[in-house]
N, CA, C and O atoms as a GROMACS GRO file, in nm:
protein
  300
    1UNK      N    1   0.477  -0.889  -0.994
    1UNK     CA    2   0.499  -0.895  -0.851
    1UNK      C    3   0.426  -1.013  -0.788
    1UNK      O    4   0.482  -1.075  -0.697
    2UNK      N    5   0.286  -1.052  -0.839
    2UNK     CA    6   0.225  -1.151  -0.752
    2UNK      C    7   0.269  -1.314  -0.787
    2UNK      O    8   0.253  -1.403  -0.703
    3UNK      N    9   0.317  -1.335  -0.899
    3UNK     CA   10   0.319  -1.470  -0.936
    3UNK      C   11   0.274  -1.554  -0.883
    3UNK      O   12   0.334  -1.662  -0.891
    4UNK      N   13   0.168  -1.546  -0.817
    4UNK     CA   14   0.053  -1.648  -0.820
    4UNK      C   15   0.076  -1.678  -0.647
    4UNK      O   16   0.057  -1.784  -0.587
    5UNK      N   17   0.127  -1.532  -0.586
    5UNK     CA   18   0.106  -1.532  -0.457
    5UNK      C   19  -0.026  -1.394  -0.430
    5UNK      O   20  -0.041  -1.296  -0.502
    6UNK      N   21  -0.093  -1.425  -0.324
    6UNK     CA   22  -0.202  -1.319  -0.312
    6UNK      C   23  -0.138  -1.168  -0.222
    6UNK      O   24  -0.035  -1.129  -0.168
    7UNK      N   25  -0.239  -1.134  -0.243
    7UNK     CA   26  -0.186  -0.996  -0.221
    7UNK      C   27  -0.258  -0.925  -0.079
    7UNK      O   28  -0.381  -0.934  -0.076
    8UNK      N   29  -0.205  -0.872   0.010
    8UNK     CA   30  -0.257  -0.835   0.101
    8UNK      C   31  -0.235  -0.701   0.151
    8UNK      O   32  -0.118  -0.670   0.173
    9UNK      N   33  -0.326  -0.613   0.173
    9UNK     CA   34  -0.330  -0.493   0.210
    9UNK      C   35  -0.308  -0.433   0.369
    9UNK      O   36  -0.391  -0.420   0.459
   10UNK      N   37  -0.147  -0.397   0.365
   10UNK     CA   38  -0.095  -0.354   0.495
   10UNK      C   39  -0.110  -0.193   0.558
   10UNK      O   40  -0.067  -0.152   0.666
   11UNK      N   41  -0.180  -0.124   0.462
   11UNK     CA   42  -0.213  -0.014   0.476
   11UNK      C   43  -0.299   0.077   0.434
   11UNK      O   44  -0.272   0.095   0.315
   12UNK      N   45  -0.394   0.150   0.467
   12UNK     CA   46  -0.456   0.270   0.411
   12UNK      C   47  -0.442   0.404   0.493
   12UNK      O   48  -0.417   0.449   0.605
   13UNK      N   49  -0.476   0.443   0.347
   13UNK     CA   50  -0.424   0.613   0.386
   13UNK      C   51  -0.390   0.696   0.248
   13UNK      O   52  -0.403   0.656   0.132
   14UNK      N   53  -0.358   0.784   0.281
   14UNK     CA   54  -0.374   0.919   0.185
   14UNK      C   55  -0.240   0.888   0.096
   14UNK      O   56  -0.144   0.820   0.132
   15UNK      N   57  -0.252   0.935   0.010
   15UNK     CA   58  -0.144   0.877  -0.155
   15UNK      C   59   0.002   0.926  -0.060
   15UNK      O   60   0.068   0.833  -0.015
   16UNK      N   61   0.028   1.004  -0.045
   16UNK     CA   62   0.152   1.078   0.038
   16UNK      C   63   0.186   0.971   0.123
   16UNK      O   64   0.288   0.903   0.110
   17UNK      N   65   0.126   0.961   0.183
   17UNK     CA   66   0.143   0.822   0.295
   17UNK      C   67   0.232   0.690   0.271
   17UNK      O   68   0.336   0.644   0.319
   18UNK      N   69   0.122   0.647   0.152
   18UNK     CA   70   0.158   0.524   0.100
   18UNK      C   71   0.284   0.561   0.049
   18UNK      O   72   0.378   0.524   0.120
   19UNK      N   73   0.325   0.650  -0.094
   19UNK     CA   74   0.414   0.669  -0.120
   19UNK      C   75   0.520   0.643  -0.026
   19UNK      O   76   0.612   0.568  -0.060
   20UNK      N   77   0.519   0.689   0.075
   20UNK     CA   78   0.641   0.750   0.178
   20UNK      C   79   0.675   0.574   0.272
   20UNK      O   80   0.790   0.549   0.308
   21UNK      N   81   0.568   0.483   0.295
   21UNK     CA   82   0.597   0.334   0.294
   21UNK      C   83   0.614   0.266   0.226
   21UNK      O   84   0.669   0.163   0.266
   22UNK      N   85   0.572   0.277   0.048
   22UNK     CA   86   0.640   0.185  -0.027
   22UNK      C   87   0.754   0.221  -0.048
   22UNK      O   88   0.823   0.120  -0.062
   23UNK      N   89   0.825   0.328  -0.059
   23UNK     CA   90   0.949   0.355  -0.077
   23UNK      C   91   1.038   0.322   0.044
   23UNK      O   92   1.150   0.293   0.001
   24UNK      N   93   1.034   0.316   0.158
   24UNK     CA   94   1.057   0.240   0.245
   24UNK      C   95   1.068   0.109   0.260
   24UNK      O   96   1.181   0.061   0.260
   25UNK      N   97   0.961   0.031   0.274
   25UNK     CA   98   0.947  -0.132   0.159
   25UNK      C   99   1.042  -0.205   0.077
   25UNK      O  100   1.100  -0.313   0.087
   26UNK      N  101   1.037  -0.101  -0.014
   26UNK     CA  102   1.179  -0.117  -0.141
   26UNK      C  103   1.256  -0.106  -0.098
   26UNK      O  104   1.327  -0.202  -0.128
   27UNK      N  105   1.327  -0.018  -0.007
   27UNK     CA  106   1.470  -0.018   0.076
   27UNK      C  107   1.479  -0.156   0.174
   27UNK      O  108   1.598  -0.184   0.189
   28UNK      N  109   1.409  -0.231   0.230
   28UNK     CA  110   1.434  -0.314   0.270
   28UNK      C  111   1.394  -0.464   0.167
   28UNK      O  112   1.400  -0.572   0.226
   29UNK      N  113   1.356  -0.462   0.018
   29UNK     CA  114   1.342  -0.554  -0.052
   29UNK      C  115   1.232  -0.588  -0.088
   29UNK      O  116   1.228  -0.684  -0.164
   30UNK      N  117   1.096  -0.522  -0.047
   30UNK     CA  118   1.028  -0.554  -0.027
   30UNK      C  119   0.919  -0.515  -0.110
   30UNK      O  120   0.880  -0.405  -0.070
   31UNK      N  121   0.826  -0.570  -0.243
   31UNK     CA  122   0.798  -0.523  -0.342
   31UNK      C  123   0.651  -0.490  -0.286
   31UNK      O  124   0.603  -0.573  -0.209
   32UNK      N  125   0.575  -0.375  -0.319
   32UNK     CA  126   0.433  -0.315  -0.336
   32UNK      C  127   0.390  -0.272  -0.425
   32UNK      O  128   0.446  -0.249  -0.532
   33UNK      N  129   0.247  -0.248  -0.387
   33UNK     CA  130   0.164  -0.162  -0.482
   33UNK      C  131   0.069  -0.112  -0.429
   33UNK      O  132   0.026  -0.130  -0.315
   34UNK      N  133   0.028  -0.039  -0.518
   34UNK     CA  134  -0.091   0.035  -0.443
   34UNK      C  135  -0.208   0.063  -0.526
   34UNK      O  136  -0.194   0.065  -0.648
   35UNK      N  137  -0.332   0.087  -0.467
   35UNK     CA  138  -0.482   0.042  -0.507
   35UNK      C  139  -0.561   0.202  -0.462
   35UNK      O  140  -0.608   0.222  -0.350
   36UNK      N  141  -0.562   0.294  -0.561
   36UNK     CA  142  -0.651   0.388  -0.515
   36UNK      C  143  -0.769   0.412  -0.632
   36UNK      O  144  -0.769   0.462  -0.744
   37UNK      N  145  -0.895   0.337  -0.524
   37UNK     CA  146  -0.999   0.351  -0.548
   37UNK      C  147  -1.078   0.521  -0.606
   37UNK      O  148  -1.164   0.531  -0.694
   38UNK      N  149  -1.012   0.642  -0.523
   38UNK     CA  150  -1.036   0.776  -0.579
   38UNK      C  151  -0.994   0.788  -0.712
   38UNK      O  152  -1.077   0.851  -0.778
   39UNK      N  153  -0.923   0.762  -0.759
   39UNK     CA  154  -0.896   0.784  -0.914
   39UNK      C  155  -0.939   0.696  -0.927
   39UNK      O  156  -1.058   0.721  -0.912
   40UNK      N  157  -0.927   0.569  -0.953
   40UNK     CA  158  -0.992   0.476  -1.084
   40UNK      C  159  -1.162   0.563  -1.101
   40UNK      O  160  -1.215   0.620  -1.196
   41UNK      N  161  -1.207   0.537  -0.954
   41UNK     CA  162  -1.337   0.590  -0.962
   41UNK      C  163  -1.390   0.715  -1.025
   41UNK      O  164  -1.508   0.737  -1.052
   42UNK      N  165  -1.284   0.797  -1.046
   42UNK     CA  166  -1.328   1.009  -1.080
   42UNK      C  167  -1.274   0.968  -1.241
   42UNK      O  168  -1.299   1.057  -1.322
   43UNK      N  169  -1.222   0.877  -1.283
   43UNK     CA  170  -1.242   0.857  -1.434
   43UNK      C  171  -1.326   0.783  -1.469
   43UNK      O  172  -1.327   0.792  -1.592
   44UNK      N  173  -1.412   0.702  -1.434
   44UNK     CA  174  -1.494   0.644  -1.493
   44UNK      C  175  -1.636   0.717  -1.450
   44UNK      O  176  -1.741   0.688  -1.507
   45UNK      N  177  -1.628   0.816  -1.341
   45UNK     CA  178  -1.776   0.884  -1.294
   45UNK      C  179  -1.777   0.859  -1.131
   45UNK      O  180  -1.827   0.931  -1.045
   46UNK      N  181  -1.719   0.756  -1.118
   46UNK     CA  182  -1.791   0.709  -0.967
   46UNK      C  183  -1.720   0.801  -0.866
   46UNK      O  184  -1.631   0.878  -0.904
   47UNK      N  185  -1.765   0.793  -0.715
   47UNK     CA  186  -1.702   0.882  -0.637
   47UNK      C  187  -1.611   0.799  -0.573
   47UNK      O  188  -1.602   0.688  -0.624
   48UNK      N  189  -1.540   0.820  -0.476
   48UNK     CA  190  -1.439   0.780  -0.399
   48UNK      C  191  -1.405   0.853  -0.310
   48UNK      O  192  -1.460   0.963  -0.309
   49UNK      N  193  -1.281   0.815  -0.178
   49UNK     CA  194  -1.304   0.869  -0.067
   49UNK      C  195  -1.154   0.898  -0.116
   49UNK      O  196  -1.091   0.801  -0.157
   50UNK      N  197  -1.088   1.031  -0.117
   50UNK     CA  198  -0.914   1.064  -0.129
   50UNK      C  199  -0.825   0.974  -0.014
   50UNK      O  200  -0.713   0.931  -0.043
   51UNK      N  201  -0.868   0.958   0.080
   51UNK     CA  202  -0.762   0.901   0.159
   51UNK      C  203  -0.787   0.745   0.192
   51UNK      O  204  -0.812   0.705   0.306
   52UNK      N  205  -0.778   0.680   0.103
   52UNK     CA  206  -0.830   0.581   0.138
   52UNK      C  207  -0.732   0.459  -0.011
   52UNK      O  208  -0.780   0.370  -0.081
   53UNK      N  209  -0.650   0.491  -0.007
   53UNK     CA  210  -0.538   0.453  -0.090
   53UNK      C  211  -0.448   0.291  -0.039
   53UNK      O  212  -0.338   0.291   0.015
   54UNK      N  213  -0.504   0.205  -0.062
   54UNK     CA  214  -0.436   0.068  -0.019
   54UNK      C  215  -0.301   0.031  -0.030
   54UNK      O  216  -0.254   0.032  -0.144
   55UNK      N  217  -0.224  -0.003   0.070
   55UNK     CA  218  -0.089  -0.074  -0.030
   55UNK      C  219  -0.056  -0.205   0.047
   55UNK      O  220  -0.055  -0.243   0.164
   56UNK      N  221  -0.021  -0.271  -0.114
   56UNK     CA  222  -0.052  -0.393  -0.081
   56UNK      C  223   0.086  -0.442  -0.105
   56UNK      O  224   0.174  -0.384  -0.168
   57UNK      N  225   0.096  -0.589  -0.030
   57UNK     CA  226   0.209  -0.677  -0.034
   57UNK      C  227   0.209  -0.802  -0.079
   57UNK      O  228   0.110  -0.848  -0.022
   58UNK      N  229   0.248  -0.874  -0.133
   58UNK     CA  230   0.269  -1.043  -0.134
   58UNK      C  231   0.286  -1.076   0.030
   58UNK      O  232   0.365  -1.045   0.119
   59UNK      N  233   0.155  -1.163   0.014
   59UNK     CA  234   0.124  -1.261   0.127
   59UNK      C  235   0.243  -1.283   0.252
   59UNK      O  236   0.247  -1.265   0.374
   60UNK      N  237   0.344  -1.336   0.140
   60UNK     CA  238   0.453  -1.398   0.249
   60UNK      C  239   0.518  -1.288   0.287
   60UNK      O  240   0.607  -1.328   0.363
   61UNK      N  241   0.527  -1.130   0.275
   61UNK     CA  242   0.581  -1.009   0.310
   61UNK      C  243   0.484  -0.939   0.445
   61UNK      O  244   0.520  -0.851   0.522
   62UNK      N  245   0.378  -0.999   0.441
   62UNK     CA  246   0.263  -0.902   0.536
   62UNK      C  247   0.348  -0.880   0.692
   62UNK      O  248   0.396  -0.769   0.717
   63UNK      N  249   0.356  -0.953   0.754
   63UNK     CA  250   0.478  -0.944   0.851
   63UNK      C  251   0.550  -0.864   0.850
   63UNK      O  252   0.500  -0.760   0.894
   64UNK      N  253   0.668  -0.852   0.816
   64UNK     CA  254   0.782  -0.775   0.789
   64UNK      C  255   0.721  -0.609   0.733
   64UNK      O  256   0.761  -0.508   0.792
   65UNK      N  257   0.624  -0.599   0.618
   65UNK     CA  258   0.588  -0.477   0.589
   65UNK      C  259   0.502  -0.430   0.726
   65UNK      O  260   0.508  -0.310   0.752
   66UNK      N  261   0.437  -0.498   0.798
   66UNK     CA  262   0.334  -0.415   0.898
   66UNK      C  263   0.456  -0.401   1.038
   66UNK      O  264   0.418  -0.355   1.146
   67UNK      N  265   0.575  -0.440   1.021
   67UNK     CA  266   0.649  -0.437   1.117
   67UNK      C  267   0.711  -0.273   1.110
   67UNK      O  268   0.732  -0.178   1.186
   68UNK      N  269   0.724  -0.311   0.968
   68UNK     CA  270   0.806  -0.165   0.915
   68UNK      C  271   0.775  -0.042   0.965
   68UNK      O  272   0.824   0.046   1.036
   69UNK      N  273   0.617  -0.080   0.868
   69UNK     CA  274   0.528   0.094   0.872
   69UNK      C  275   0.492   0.075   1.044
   69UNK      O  276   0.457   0.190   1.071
   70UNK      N  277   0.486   0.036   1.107
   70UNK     CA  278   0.447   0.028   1.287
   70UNK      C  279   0.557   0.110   1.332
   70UNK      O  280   0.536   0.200   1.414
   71UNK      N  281   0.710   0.080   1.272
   71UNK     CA  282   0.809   0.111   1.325
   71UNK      C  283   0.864   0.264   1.296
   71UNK      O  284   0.942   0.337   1.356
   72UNK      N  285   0.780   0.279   1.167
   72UNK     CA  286   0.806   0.433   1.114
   72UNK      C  287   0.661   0.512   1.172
   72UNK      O  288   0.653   0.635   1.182
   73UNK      N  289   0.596   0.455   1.193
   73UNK     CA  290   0.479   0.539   1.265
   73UNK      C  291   0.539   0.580   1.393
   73UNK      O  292   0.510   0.685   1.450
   74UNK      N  293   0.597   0.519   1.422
   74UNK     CA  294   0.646   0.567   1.620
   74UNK      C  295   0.737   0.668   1.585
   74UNK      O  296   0.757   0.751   1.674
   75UNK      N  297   0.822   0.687   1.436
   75UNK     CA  298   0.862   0.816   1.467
   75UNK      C  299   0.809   0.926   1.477
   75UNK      O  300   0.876   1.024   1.507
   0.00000   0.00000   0.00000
């Protein structure tokens, strides 16, 4: 996904969340991922906060994805 574009984080929030905007994302073309610090962390020992789940975009998408999830938040 990044090919040597950076990655920028248009959202946090609880795994449900994200899910429910990257799949959204993808319907309009738009490739993500997501970064949750609570698991990586509860397998290796460390703690983490559950809702606190990143999803991230290629740089040149940040726009258009924070337009999106803004636009699905007002529902």
């Amino acid at each position: 996904m990044t090919d040597g574009n950076e990655l920028t984080c248009v959202f946090i929030g609880s795994i449900i969340d994200v899910q429910y905007y990257k799949e959204r994302l993808e319907e309009l073309g738009i490739s993500s991922l997501w970064k949750d610090e609570f698991s990586s962390g509860t397998i290796v020992g460390l703690g983490g906060v559950p809702d606190s789940v990143e999803l991230l975009v290629a740089d040149s998408d940040v726009e258009s994805a924070r337009n999106c999830i803004a636009e699905l938040q007002k529902k």
